[in-house]
N, C-alpha and C positions, 0 to 999 in steps of 0.2 A: 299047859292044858291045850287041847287040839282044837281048832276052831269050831271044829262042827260039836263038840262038847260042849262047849260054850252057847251055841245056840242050842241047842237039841234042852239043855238043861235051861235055856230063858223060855222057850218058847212051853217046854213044860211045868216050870215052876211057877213063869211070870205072867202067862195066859198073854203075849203079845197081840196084838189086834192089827193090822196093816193098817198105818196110817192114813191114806185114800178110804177106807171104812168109815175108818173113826171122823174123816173128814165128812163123810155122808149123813152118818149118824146125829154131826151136830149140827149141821145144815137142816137137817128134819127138824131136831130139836128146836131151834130158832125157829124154826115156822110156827111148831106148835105152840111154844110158850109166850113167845114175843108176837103180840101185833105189830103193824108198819106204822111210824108215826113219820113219817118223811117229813122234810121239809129243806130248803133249797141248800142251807148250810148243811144240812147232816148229810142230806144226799153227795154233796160235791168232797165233804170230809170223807166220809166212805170211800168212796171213787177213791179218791189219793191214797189212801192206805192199802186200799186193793190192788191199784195200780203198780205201788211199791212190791205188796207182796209177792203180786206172779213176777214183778222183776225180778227181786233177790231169788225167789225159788227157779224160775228158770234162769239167771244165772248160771246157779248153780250147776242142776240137769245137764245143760249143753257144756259146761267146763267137765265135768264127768264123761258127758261122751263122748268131746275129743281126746279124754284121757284112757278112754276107753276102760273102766272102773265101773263096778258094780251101782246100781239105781235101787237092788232088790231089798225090799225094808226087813225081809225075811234071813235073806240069804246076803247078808253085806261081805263079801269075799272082795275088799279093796286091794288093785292091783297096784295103783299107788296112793301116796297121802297126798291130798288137796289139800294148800292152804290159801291161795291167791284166790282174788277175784272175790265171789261174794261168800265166798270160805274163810276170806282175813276179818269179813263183818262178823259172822257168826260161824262158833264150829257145826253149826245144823239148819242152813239157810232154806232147804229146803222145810225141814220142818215148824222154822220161825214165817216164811211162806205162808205156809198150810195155816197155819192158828193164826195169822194175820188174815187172813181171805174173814176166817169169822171174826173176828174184832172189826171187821170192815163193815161186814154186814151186818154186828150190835149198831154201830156207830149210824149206818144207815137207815138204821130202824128207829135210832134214837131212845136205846131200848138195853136198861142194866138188864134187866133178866137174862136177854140174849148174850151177854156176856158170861152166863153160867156155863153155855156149852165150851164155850171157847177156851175155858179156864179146866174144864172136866179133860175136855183133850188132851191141851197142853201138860197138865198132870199125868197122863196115862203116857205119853212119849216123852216127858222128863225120867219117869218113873220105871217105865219099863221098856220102853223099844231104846232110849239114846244109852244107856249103861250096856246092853247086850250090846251095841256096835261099840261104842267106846271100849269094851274089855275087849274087841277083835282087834281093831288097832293097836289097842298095847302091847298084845302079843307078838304083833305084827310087825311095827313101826317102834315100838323102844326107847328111847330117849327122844327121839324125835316126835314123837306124839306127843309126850309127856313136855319138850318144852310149845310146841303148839297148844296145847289143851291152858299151860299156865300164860299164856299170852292173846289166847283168844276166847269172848267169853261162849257157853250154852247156847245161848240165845240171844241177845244183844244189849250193851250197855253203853256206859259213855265211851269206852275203847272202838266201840261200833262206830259212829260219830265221826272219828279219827282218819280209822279205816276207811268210809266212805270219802272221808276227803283224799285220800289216797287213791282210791280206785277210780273217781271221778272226777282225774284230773281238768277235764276237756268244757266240764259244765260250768255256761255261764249264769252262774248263781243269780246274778242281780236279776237276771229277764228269766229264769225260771222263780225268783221271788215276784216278780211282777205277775205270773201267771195263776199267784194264788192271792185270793181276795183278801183285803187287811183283816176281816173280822174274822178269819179262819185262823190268819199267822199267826194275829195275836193272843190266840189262845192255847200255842204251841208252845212246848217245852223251848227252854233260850237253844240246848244242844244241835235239836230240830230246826229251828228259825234258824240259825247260826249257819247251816246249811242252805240259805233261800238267797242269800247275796254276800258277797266281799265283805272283810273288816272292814276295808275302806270304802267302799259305796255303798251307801243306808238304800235303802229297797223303796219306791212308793208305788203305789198301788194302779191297776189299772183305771185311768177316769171311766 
């Protein structure tokens, strides 16, 4: 099947939404439904997740432009397969990104409701926009997609974990573990902490 069939029939069967939209949409949403309940840990846990997320998504972005490879959520015409960099994290960093921005901002609001848009998105680009790009690379790339897709996950797992320790050879874990306060760490996943310092150097906090 011809690429532009493949999208021509997502974008008329699947009502596709450009993600940048949908990222609007539930930004609005959080405002409306969720009040702000800040406070100094949910404020700083935010921040970090945010942080993370424009990482991994612009990663991404700029490994794509010097690849020189399509950006368009519409028109995905990949010139080659990305899998390095923050494309070994996830096969859809940019759009793990984007739903990370609002799980940042539930987190900083202190606020499950706010977690509704986030979950509505990420449904709608599990759903409909990542299968339309994924059946163009199949087409595309052929076995080679196919064993990237079975070694890298959607969106990110404990293979993500891995990967990051891979990509981030250079980070000194212990003193970016020092730079986050003990009563945030500890209430992080072990995979996640596991990331903030060495097997061998335990972490302490800053006095």
């Amino acid at each position: 099947m011809r690429t532009s069939a493949v999208l021509d029939r997502s974008w008329r069967e699947e009502g596709r939404v450009p993600p940048p939209v949908l990222l609007a949409f539930g930004w609005l949403a959080q405002s409306v439904i969720a009040r702000k309940k800040r406070g100094p840990l949910s404020r700083l846990a935010g921040l970090g997740v945010g942080a993370a997320s424009v990482g991994l998504a612009g990663a991404a972005a700029a490994r794509f432009a010097r690849e020189r490879t399509s950006l368009d959520p519409l028109v995905p015409d990949a010139r080659v397969l990305v899998t390095t960099g923050a494309n070994a994290v996830s096969r859809n960093p940019m759009y793990t990104g984007l739903v990370g921005l609002l799980v940042a901002r539930a987190i900083s609001r202190r606020s499950v409701r706010a977690l509704v848009p986030a979950a509505v998105v990420a449904f709608l680009i599990d759903t409909r926009q990542v299968p339309a790009e994924e059946a163009v690379l199949a087409e595309r790339f052929g076995p080679q997609f196919e064993a990237y897709r079975a070694a890298t996950p959607r969106w990110v797992d404990a293979r993500s974990v891995e990967a990051l320790r891979a990509v981030l050879p250079s980070i000194d874990r212990e003193r970016l573990g020092r730079m986050v306060p003990s009563e945030v760490r500890d209430r992080l996943p072990e995979p996640v902490r596991s990331l903030l310092a060495d097997d061998d150097a335990p972490v302490t906090p800053v006095p």
